[in-house]
Structures are given as C-alpha cells and as structure tokens.
C-alpha positions in Angstrom: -22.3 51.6 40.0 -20.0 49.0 38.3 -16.5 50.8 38.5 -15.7 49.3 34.9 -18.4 51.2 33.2 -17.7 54.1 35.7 -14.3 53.8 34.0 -15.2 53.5 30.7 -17.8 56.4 30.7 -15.6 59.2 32.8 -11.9 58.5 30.8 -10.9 61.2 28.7 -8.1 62.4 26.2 -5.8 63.9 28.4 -4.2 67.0 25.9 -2.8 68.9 29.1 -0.4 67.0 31.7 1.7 68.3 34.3 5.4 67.8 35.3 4.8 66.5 38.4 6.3 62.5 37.8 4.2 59.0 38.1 5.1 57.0 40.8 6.6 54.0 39.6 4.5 51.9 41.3 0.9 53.2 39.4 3.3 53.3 36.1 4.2 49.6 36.8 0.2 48.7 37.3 -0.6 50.9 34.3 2.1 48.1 32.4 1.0 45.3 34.3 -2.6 45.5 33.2 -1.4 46.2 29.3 -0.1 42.4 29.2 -3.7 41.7 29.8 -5.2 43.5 26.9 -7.0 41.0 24.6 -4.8 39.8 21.4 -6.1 38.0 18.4 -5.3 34.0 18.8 -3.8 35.0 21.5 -0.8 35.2 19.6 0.8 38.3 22.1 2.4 39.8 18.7 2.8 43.5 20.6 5.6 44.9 23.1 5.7 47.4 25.0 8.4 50.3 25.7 8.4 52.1 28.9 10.0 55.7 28.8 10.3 57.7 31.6 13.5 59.5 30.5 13.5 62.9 30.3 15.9 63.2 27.7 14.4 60.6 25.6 10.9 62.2 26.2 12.2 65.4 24.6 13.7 63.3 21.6 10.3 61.8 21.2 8.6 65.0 20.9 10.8 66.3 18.1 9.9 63.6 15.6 6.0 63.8 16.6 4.2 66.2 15.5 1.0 65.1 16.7 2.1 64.8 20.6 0.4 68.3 22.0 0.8 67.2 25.9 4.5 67.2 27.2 3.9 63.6 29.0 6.0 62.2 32.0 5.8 59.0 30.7 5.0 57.4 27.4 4.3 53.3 26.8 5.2 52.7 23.0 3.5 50.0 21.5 5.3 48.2 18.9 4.0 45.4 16.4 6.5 42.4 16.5 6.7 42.0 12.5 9.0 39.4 12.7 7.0 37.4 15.2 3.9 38.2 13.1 5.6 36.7 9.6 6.3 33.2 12.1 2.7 33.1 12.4 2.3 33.7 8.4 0.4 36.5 9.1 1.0 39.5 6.3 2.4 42.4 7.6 -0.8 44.6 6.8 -2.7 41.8 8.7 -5.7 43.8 10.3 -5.8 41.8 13.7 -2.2 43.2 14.4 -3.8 46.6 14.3 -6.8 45.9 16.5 -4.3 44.2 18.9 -2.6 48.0 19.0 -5.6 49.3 19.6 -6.9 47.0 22.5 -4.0 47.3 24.3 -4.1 51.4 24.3 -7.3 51.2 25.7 -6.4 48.6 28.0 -3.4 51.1 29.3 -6.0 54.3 29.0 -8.5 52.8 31.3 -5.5 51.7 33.9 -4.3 54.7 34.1 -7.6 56.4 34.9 -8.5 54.1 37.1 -4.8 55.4 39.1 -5.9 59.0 38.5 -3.6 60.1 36.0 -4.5 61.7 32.4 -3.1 60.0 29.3 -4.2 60.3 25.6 -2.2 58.4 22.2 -0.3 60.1 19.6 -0.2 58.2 16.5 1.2 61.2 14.1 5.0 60.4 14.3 8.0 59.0 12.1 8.2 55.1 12.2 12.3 55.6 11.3 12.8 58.6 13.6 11.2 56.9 16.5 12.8 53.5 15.7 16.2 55.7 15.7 15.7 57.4 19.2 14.6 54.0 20.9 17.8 52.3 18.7 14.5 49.3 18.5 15.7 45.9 16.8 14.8 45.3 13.2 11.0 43.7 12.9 9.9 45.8 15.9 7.5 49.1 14.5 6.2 51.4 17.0 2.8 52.1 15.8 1.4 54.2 18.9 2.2 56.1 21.6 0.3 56.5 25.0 0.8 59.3 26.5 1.0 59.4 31.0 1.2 61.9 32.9 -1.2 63.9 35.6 -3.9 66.1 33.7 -3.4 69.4 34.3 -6.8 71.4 34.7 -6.9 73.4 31.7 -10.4 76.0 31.2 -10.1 78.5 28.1 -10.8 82.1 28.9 -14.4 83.2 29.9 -15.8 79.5 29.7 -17.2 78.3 32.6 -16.9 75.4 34.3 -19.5 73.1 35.1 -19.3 71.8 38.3 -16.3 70.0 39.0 -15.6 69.7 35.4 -13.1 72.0 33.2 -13.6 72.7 29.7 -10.9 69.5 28.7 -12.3 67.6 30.6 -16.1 67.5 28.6 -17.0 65.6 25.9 -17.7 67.1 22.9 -21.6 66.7 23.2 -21.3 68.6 26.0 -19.2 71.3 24.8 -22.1 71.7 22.1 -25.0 70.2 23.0 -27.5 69.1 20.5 -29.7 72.0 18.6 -33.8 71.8 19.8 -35.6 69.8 18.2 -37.8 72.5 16.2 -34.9 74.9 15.6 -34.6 75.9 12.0 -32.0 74.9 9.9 -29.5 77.5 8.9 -30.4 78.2 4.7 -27.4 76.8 2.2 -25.0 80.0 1.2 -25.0 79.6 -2.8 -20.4 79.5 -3.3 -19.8 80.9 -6.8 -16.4 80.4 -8.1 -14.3 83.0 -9.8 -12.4 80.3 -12.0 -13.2 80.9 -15.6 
C-alpha cells in the first residue's frame, strides 16, 4: 500500500502521551518536514517554536485549558503579522489560517510516520502564551501541536479490538452505524415550566 495514504488513514489524536522523551533526532525530522508544509503564494508567513523544556511545558499548560495530554514536546505555530501586513495582506486574511492548518497536519503526519502520538490544542491565551515564550511583537501563536509517545489508554471493561485500544479508534468505530431497518427512537414531547 502507498505509505502516504497508510499515513493518512491510521494517524490519530493522540489525547494520552507518556513521559518517556523524543529523541531529538525524530523531533528534528518532525521540524524538518513542517518547513515543507504547503503556504499560500508561497509566501512562508508561519514560524515555528520548538519546546522541549520541562519548565516551559508546565507554564504552557497553565494558560491552556484545552491541552488534556501532558506532551514532551510541543511545536507552536505562530502567524508572522508583521510579515503578513508587508505582503498587504489583512490580518484576518483566511490563507494565513489555512497555512496554520497545513503545516499542523504536515507535523501530525511526520510524527506518525516516526511513531510517536501528537494531537493540537488551539484553546489557549494568545497574551499568556506570547508572555511565557517572551515572542516578539507581530508574532501570534495560533496553535499548538502536541509530541510525545501515545500512551495506550482502554477505559474499564471496553475491549480492545485487536491491536487497537479504545483511543486509538475512530469514532465510527467506537459507534458504528445503526442497521439499516432499525427504527428510529420516537421524539420525547419537552414541556417547559416557564409561565
């Protein structure tokens, strides 16, 4: 099978990671192969931060709520505002949003093709995180990908199915789709007690 679509069709969020560290080798490839992530006009308006500092790591998790693995490693990509306004491009500009997004799925894919589990966190203070990583003015960090090792993770009583744990399924097969002649469940009337 192509080992692209392989790739594409077996990486998943990875919402458990253990402690055990990246080797900086794979964590360089996983940056390498985010410079090739496709950018509209080629224009290159995102950067990247590498963190692999525990301390920082911590700091990040404070102001972001929405980070539920403890990564070893986070890449932060930033939009370059003040690159973007050379260009004349407004800063709500929807190509410097789908540059943030093809580059996380650039780094996604590289990291599952190295073995390790990551996922993105986008729930986080702009300010706080701009604080912790002291970044220049014009620099916003608009995601964060999350590295680290997935940690096999299976909820009480669920089963596995074959080499698979419960984290790792997609949600289709978590709950598959209902028969095709199965009845539909009747509509509950709600009342409301509001005058």
């Amino acid at each position: 099978m192509n080992s692209v679509l392989e790739a594409i069709r077996t990486r998943r969020i990875a919402r458990a990671l253990t402690t055990e560290p990246i080797a900086r080798p794979d964590f360089e490839e996983v940056l390498k192969a985010a410079r090739w992530a496709p950018s509209a006009g080629n224009r290159r308006l995102h950067r990247f931060i590498a963190i692999q500092d525990p301390l920082t790591l911590r700091l990040l998790r404070m102001v972001t709520p929405g980070m539920f693995q403890r990564p070893v490693a986070i890449v932060v990509i930033c939009i370059d505002r003040a690159k973007a306004a050379s260009f004349g491009m407004l800063p709500n500009a929807k190509g410097l949003y789908v540059d943030v997004g093809t580059a996380a799925q650039t780094i996604l894919l590289a990291a599952h093709s190295l073995g390790l589990g990551s996922g993105v966190v986008t729930s986080f203070s702009q300010a706080a995180v701009s604080a912790v990583l002291n970044l220049p003015d014009g620099l916003s960090p608009e995601m964060f990908v999350c590295l680290g090792h997935a940690a096999p993770v299976q909820p009480p009583g669920m089963p596995t199915r074959g080499h698979l744990t419960w984290q790792s399924l997609t949600q289709w097969e978590r709950f598959p789709k209902m028969p095709e002649n199965t009845p539909p469940t009747p509509a509950r009337e709600v009342t409301s007690s509001r005058p």
